[in-house]
C-alpha positions as CSV (number, residue, x, y, z in Angstrom):
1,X,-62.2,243.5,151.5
2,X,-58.6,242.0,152.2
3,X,-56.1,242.6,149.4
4,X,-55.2,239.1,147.8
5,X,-51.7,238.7,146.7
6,X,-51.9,238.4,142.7
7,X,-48.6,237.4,140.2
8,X,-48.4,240.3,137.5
9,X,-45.5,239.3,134.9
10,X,-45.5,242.5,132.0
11,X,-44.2,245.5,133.9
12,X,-47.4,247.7,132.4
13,X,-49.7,245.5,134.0
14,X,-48.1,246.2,137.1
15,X,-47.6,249.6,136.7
16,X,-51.7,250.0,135.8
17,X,-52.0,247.4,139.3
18,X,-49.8,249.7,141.5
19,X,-52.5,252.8,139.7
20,X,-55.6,251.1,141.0
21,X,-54.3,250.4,144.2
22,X,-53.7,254.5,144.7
23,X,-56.9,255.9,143.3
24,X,-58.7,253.1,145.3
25,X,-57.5,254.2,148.4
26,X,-59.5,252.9,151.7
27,X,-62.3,251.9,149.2
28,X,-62.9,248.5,147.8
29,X,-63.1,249.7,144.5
30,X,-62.4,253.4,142.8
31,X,-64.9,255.0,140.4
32,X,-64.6,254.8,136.7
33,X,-63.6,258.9,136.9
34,X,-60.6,258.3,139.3
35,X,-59.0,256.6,136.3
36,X,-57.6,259.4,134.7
37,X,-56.7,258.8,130.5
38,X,-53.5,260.8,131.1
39,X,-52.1,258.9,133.8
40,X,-52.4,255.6,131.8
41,X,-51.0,256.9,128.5
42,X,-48.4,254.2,128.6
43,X,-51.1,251.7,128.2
44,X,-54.3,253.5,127.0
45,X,-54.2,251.3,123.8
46,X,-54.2,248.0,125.3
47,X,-56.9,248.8,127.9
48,X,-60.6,247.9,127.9
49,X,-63.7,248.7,129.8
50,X,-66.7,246.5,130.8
51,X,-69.9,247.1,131.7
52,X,-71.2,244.7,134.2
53,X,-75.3,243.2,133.8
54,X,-76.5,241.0,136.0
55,X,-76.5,238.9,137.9
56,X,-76.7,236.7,136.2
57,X,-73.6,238.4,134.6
58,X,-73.2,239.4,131.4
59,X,-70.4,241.8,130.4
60,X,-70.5,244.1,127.6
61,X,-67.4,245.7,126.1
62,X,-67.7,249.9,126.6
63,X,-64.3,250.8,125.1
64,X,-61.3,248.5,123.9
65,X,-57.7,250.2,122.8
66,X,-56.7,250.2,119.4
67,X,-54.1,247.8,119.7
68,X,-56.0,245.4,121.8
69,X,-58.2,245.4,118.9
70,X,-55.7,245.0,116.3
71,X,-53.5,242.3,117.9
72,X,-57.2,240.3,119.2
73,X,-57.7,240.7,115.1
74,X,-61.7,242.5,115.3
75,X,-63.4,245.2,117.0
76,X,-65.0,244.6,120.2
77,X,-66.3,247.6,121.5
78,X,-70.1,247.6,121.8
79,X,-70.1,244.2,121.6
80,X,-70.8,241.2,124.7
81,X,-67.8,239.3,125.8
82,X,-69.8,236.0,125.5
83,X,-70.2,237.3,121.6
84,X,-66.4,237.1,120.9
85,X,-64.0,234.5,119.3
86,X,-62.2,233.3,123.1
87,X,-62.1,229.6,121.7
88,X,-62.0,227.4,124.1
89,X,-60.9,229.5,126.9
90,X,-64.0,231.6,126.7
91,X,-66.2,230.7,129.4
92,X,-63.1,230.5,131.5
93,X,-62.4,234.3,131.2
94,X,-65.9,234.5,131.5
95,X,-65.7,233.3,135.2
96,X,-63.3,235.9,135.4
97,X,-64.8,238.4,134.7
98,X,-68.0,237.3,137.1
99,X,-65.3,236.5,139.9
100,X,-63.9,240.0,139.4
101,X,-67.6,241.4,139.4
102,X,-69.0,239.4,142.6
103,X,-66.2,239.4,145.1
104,X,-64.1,242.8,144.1
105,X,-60.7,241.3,143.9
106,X,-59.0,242.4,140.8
107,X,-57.6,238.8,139.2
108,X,-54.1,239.1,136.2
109,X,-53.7,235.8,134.2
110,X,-52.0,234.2,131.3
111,X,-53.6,232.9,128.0
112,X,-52.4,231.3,124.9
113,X,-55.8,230.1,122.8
114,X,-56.3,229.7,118.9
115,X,-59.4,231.8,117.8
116,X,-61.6,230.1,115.4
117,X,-60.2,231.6,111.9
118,X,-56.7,229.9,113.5
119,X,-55.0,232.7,114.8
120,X,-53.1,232.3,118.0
121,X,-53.2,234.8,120.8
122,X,-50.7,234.7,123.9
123,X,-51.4,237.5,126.5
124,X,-51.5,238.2,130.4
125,X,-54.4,240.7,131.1
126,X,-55.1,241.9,134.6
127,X,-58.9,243.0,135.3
128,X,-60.0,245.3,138.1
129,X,-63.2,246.2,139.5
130,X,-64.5,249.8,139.5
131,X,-67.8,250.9,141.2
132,X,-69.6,254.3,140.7
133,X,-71.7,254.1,144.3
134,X,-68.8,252.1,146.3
135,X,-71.4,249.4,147.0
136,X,-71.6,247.5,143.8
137,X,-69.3,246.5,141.2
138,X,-70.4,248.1,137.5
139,X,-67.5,247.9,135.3
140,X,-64.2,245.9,134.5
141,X,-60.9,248.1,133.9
142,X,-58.6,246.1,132.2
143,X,-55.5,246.1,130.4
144,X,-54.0,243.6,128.2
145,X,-50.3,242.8,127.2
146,X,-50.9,240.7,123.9
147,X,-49.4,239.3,120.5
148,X,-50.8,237.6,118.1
149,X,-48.9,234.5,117.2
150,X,-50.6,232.8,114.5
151,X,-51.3,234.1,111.2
């Protein structure tokens, strides 16, 4: 799979991008175990994990950093990303997700929503694709850089 050119702004996104593109290697996609917690302690809080069902796709949240969760407002680990306050964005990163899942290409965006109890959210998050048998894609690895803007 050819590399696509992606625009990363937060300097720990990139830094996480630059990671994945090592471990990776010649592969399309590295396993979950290449991504090794001490290498990423600069960011292990705002990280998150997917598992990938489906098609049709369905993604279920297998670990989410403590300060994702606190700036997002609620725990999300254990939970389905469909099952979460994204507002009006939600189905949108929910194509994400699936585009990130079906074609391997790792995708960093930028987000400013208001969550139903009216707190605002800016944040870029990058997603990447991991894959355990180098055939198909089973998780998301993802980092997030995030504040909360409302109240």
């Amino acid at each position: 799979m050819p590399d696509q050119a992606i625009s990363i702004n937060a300097p720990n996104l990139q830094k996480l991008y630059d990671y994945w593109l090592r471990k990776r290697g010649t592969r399309f996609a590295p396993k979950r175990a290449d991504m090794n917690p001490e290498d990423l302690k600069y960011i292990l809080s705002y990280m998150y994990i997917l598992d990938v069902r489906g098609p049709p796709y369905r993604f279920r949240f297998r670990l989410a950093g403590t300060d994702l969760v606190r700036e997002y407002g609620g725990e999300v680990t254990g939970k389905f990303a469909d099952e979460i306050d994204l507002d009006e964005v939600g189905n949108l990163i929910l194509d994400e997700y699936a585009s990130v899942a079906r074609d391997g290409r790792p995708i960093a965006t930028h987000w400013h929503y208001t969550k139903n109890d009216g707190r605002e959210l800016e944040y870029e998050h990058l997603i990447l694709p991991l894959s355990a048998d180098g055939k198909k894609i089973d998780m998301l690895f993802g980092a997030a850089a995030i504040k909360g803007v409302g109240p």
